[in-house]
C-alpha positions as CSV (number, residue, x, y, z in Angstrom):
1,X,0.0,0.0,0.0
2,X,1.1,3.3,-0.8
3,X,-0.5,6.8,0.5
4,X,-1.7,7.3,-3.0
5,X,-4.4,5.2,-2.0
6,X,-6.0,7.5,1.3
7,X,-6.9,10.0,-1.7
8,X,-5.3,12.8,0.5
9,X,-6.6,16.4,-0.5
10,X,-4.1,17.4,-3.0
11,X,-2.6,20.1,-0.8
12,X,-2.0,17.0,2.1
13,X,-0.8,15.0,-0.6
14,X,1.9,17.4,-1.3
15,X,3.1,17.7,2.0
16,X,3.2,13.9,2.4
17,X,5.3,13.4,-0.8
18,X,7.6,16.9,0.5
19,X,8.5,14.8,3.8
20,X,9.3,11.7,1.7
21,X,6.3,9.5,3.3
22,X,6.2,6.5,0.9
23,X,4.7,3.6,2.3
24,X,2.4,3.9,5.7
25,X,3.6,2.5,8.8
26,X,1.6,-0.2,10.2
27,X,-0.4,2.3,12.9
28,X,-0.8,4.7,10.1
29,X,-2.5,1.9,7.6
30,X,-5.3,0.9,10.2
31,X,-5.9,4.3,11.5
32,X,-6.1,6.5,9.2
33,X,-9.1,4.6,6.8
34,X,-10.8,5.0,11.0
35,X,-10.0,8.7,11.1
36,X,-11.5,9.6,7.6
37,X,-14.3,7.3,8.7
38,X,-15.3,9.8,11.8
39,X,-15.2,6.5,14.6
40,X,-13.8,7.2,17.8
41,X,-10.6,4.7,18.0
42,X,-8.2,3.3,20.6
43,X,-5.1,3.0,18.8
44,X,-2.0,1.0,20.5
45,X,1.4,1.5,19.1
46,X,4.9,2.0,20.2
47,X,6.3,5.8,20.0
48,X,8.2,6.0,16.8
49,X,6.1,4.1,14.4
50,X,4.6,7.0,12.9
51,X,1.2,7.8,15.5
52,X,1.4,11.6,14.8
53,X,1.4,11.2,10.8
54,X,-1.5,8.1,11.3
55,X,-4.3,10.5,13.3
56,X,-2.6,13.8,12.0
57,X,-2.7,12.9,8.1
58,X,-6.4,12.6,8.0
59,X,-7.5,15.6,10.4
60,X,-5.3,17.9,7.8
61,X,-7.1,16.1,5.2
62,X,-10.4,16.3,6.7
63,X,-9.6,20.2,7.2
64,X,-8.7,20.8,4.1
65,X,-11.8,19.5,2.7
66,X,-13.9,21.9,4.9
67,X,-15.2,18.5,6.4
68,X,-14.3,19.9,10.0
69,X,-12.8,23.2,11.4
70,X,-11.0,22.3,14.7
71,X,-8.9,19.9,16.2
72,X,-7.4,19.3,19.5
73,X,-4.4,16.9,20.3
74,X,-3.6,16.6,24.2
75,X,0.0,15.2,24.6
76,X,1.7,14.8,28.2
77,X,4.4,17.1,27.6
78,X,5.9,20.4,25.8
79,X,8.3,19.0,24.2
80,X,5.8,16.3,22.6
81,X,3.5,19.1,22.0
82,X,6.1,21.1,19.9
83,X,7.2,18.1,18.3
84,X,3.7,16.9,17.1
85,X,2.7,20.7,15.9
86,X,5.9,20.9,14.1
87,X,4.8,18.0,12.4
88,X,1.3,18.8,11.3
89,X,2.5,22.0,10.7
90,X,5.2,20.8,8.0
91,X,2.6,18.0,6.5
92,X,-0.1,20.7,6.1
93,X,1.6,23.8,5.1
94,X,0.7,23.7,1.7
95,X,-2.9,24.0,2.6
96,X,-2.2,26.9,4.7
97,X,-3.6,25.0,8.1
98,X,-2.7,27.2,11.0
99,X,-1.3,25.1,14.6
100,X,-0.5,25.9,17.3
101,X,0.8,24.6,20.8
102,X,-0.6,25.7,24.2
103,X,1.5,24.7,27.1
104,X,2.4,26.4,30.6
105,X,5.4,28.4,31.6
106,X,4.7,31.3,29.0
107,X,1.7,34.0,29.2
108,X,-1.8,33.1,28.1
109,X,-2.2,35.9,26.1
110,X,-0.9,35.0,22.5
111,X,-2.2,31.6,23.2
112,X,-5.7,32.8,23.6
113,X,-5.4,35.8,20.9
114,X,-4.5,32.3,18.4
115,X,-7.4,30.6,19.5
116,X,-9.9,33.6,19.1
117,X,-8.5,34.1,15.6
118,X,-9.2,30.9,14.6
119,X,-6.1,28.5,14.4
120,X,-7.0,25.1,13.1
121,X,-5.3,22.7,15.3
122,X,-4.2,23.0,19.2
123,X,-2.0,21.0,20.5
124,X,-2.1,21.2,24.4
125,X,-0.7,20.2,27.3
126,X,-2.9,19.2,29.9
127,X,-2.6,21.8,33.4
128,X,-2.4,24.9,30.6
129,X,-5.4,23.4,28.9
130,X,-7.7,23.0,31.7
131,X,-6.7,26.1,33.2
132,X,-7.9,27.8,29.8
133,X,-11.2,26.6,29.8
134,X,-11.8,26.2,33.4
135,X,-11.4,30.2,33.6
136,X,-13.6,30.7,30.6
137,X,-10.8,31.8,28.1
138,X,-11.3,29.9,25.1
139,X,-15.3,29.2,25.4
140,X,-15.7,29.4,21.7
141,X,-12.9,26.3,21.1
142,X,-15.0,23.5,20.3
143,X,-13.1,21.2,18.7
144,X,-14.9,18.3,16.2
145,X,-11.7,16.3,16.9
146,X,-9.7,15.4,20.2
147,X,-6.7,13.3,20.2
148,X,-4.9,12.1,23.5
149,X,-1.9,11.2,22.6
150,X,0.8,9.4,24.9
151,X,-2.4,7.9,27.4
152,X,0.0,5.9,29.5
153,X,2.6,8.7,29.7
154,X,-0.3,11.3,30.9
155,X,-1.4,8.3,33.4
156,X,2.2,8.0,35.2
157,X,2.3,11.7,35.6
158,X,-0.5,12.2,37.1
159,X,-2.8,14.0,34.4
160,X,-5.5,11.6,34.6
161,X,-8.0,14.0,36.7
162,X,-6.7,16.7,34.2
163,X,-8.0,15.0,31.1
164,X,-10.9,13.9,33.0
165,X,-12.3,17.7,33.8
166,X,-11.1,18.6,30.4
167,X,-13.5,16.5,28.7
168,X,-16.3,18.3,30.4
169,X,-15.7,21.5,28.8
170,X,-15.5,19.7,25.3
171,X,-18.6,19.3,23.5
172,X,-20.2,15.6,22.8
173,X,-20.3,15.6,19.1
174,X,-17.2,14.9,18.7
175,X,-14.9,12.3,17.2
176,X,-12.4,11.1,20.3
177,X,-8.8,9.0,19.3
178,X,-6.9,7.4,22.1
179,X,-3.4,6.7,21.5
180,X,-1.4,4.6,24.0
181,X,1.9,2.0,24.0
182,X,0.5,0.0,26.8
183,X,-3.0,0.0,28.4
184,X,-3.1,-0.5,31.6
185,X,-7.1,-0.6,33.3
186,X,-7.2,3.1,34.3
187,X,-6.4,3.9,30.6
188,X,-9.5,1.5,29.6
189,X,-11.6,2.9,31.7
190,X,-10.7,6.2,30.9
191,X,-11.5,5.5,27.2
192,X,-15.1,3.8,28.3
193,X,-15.7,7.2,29.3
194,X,-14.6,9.6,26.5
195,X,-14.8,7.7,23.6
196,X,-18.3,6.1,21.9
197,X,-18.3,2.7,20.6
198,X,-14.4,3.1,19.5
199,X,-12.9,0.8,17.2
200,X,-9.8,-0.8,18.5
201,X,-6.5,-1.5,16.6
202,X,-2.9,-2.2,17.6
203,X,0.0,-2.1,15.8
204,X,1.6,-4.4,18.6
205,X,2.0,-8.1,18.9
206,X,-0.3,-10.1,20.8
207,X,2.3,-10.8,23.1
208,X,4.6,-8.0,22.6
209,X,4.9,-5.5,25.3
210,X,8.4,-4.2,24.6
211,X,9.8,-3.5,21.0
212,X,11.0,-6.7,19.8
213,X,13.7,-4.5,17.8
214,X,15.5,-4.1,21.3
215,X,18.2,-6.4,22.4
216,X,17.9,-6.1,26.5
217,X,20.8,-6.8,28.7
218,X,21.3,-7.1,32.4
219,X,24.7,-6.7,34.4
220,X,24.6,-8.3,38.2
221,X,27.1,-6.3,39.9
222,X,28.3,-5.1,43.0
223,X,27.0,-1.6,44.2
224,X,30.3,-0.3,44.0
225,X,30.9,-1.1,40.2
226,X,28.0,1.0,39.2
227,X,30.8,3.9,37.9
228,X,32.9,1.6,36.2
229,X,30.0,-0.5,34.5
230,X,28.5,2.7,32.8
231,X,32.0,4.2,32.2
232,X,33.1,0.7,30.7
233,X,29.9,0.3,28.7
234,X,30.0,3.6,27.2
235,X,33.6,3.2,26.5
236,X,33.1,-0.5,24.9
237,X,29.5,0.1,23.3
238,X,29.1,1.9,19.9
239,X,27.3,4.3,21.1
240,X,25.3,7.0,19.2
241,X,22.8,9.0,21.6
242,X,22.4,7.1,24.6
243,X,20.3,7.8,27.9
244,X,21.3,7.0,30.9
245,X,18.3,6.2,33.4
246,X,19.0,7.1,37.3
247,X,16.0,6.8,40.3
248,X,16.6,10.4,41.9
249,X,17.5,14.3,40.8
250,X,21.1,14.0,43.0
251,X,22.5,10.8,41.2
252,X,21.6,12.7,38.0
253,X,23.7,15.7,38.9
254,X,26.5,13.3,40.2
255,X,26.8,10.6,37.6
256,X,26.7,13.9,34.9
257,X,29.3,15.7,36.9
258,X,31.5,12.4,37.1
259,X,30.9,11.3,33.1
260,X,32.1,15.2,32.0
261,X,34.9,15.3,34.4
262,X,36.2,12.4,32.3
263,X,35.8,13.5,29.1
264,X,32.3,12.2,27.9
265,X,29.9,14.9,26.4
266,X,27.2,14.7,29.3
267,X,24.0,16.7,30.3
268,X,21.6,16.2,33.3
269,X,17.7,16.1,32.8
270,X,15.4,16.2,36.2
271,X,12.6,18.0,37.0
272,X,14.4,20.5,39.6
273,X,15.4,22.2,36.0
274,X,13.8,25.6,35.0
275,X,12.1,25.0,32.0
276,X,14.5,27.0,29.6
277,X,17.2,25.1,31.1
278,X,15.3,22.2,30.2
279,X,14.9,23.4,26.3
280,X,18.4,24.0,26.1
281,X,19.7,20.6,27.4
282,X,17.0,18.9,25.0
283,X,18.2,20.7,22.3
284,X,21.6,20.3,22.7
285,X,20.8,16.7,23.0
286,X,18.6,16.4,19.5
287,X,21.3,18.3,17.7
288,X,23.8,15.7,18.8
289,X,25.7,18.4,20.8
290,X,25.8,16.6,23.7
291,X,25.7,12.5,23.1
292,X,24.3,11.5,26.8
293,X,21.2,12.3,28.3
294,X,21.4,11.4,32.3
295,X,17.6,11.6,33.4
296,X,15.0,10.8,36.1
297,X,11.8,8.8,34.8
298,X,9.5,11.9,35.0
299,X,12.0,14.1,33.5
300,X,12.3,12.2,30.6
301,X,8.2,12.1,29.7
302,X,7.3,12.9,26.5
303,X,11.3,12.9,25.5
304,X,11.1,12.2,21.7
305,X,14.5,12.0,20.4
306,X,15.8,9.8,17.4
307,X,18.6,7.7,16.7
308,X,18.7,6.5,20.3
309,X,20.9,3.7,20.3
310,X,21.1,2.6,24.0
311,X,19.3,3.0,27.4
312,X,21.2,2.5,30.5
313,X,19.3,1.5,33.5
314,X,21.8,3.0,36.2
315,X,19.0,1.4,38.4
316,X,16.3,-0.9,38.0
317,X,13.3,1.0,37.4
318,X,10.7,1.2,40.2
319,X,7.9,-1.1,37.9
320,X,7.6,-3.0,35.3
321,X,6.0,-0.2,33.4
322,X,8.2,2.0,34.0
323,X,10.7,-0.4,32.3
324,X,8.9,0.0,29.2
325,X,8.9,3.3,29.1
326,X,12.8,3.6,29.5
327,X,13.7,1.0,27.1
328,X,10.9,2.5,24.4
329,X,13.4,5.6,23.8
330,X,15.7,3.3,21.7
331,X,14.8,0.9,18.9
332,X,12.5,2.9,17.1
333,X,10.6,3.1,13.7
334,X,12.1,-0.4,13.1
335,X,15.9,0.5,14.4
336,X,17.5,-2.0,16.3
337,X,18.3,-0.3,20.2
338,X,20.2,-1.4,23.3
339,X,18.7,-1.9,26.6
340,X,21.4,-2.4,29.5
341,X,20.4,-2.8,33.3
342,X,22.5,-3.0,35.7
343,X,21.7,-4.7,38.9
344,X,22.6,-6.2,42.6
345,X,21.6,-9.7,44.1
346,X,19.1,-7.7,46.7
347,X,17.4,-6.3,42.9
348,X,17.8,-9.3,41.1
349,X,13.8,-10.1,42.2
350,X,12.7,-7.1,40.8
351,X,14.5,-7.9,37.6
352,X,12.4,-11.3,37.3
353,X,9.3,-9.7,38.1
354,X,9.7,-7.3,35.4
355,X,10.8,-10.0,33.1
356,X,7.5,-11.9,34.1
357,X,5.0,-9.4,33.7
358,X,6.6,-7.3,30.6
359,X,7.3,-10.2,28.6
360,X,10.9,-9.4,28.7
361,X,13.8,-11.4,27.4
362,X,17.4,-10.5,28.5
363,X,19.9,-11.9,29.1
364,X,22.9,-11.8,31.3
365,X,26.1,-10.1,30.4
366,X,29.9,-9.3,31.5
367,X,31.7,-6.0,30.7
368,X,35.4,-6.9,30.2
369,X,37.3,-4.8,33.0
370,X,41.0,-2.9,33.6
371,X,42.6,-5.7,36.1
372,X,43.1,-4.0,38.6
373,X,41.1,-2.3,42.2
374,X,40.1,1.3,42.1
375,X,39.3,3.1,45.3
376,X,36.0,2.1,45.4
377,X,37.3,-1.7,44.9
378,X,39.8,-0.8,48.0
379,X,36.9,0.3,50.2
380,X,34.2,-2.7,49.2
381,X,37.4,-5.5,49.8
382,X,38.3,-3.5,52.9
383,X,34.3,-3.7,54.2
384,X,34.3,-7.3,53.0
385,X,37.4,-7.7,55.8
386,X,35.9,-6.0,58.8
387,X,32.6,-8.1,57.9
388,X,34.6,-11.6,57.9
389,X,33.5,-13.7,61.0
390,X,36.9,-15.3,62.6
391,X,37.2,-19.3,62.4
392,X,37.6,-21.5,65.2
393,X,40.8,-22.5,64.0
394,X,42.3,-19.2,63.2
395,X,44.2,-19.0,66.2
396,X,45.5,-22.8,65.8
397,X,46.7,-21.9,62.2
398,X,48.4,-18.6,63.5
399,X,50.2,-20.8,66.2
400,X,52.3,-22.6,62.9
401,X,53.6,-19.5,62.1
402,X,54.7,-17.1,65.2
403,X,58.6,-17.2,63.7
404,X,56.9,-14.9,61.0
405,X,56.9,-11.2,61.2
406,X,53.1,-9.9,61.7
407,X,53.1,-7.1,59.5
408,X,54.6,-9.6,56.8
409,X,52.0,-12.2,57.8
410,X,49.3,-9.5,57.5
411,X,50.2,-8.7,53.6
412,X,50.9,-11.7,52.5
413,X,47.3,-12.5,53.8
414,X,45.9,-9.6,52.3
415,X,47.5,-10.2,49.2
416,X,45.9,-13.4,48.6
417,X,42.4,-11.9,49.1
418,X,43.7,-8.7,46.4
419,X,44.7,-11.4,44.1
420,X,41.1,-13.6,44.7
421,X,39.2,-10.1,44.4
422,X,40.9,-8.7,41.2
423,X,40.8,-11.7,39.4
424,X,36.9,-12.4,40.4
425,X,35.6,-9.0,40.3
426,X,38.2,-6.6,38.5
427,X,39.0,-8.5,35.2
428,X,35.7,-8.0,34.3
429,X,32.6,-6.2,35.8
430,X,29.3,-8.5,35.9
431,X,29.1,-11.8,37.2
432,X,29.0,-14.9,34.9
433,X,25.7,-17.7,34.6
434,X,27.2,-19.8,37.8
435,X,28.7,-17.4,39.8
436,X,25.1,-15.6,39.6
437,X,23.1,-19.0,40.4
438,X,25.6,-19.5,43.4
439,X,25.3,-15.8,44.7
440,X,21.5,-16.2,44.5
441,X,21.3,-19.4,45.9
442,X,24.1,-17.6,49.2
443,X,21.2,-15.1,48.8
444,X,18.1,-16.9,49.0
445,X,19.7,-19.3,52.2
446,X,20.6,-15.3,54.0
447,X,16.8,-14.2,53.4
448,X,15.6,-16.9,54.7
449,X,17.8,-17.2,58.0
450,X,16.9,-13.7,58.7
451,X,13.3,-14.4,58.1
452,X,13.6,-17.1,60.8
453,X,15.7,-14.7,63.2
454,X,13.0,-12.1,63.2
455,X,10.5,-15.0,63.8
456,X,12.3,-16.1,67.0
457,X,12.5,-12.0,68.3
458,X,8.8,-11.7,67.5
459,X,7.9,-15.4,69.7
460,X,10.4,-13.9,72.7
């Protein structure tokens, strides 16, 4: 199929041929033919496969025939919202179809001046939406057409009561899309109550939740080789544009700090950013200006960058959704992408759940190392030391050699455990098939005497 065959208004057409469209994506075959249609449709797709071209093509087409005269499209963040007008905009220029985004941290006033003159498409971002209508600014905005794009995204940041109260202010008569990579039951319901007898379609595998383009990794390491693992895996890894996936704001700053201080080109994302400081990382970022993105979860929303080669997890995401949403940034429109996690035997049970409930296979991994300890190394072995319970027959064994000097004694001791820990843990970074089954296994047996220690405290 070819987009000949949509019988685009010739002015679409144009724009479609202009940005080299030839074939449609798999999304944009099943939804468009729905779109021009006028059903209400819950479409499921990965970012990346082409969802703005498949609900945008036919609204410009729709426009340009006179068919319709507004359209809304909600999308979880500015920088998605910039990025899908810049798109319409492009694919409809050549019908002269006005759009504009509407998003907080600037003044309402050319915003609402837009609206009032009649601009064809809005594309909005939830809290600067609702605050528009809720104070009675842009009454006369009825759109025949609302898109929410990104569902899941708005879901984990907290936007669902925002869409909600939005759809109050919207009239009835109107044809509602739902776009989401996962659909989780409050996105479900959410669509029972906005859209009317939708047609479904989903561009994903029946029992595909993560791209199947994506080779995923996972690392079991030590908490102290979290440094070296990134800094190895960036060095070893052919690398284009990479993100690098941390739990809070303060490992962000760190881990940036640390990379730049050693040469790599760097930037921190997190949400204690002003928002210009946030446009100028991103941009730095898209232009390739800066290959590494280091980012919090909620920082990185809406983050719609190509050529993404890799995703790091510095840490194990806090849920299995959460997981998806990392690893979705790379291995894209059909692009093969790297997923790496790195994690520690107490993780290693969040790793399997996420495995279980995502669908997803990785597999385990070593990262060749330097051969020798670092400080970090020095402090773990010397914690490992003080931690060491002393055998019964320590004292016999020390009795065979009293002719030997003790400070000698002491580093010839200590050299055996150097030699044991840099040839375990420093010649390479990540723990091989049986040494992981045996650590889990030391793991498992700890748990459970603890378990039974707090037992006995409880029963005294």
């Amino acid at each position: 199929m070819n987009f000949s065959e949509f019988n685009f208004h010739a002015d679409i057409a144009k724009g479609v041929k202009i940005a080299g469209f030839k074939e449609p994506s798999p999304i944009q075959e099943l939804a468009i033919p729905i779109v021009m249609g006028g059903s209400d449709m819950v479409g499921q797709a990965h970012t990346g496969t082409g969802k703005t071209a498949a609900f945008g093509l036919p609204i410009l087409d729709r426009l340009a025939k006179g068919e319709i005269e507004r359209a809304l499209v909600i999308t979880p963040t500015r920088e998605l919202a910039t990025q899908v007008a810049d798109e319409l905009y492009h694919l409809g220029r050549f019908a002269g179809i006005r759009t504009l985004t509407v998003y907080g941290g600037v003044g309402y006033g050319r915003q609402i001046a837009l609206i009032h003159k009649g601009v064809q498409i809005v594309v909005a971002t939830p809290g600067r939406l609702k605050d528009l209508y809720k104070k009675g600014k842009i009454d006369s905005f009825n759109p025949e057409i609302v898109v929410l794009d990104e569902a899941d995204e708005m879901l984990d940041m907290g936007f669902l009561d925002e869409i909600k109260e939005i759809f109050e202010y919207i009239p009835q008569n109107r044809q509602t899309l739902l776009f989401s990579a996962t659909m989780p039951e409050p996105i479900k319901e959410l669509a029972s109550h906005i859209l009317y007898m939708p047609e479904f379609i989903s561009a994903v595998g029946e029992d595909e939740t993560t791209n199947n383009v994506i080779d995923q990794r996972y690392y079991m390491i030590h908490e102290h080789q979290r440094d070296d693992a990134i800094i190895r895996l960036l060095e070893t890894e052919e690398t284009n544009k990479c993100i690098i996936f941390c739990r809070m704001k303060r490992e962000v700053d760190r881990l940036a700090e640390h990379l730049n201080a050693l040469g790599f080109s760097a930037s921190g994302l997190h949400g204690d950013l002003e928002q210009s400081e946030r446009e100028v990382v991103i941009k730095a970022y898209r232009r390739g200006e800066t290959k590494i993105m280091v980012a919090t979860d909620v920082a990185a929303r809406g983050l719609d960058v190509k050529d993404v080669t890799h995703v790091f997890n510095y840490h194990i995401p806090f849920d299995p959704q959460s997981y998806v949403h990392r690893i979705g940034r790379t291995g894209r429109a059909g692009k093969s992408g790297q997923a790496i996690t790195l994690v520690t035997t107490e993780e290693f049970k969040e790793l399997q759940r996420i495995q279980k409930e995502v669908g997803a296979e990785m597999r385990l991994a070593t990262i060749q190392g330097h051969g020798g300890l670092d400080e970090a190394g020095f402090e773990y072995l010397a914690e490992q030391i003080r931690d060491i319970p002393v055998h019964g027959d320590a004292a016999t064994l020390l009795g065979y050699m009293k002719e030997m000097d003790t400070t000698l004694l002491l580093e010839k001791l200590l050299s055996r455990l150097i030699e044991q820990e840099q040839h375990q843990f420093s010649t390479q970074i990540g723990f091989d098939q049986d040494t992981v089954d045996e650590m889990m296994e030391d793991y498992s047996t700890e748990q459970k005497e603890t378990r039974g220690s707090n037992r006995r405290r409880k029963r005294r």
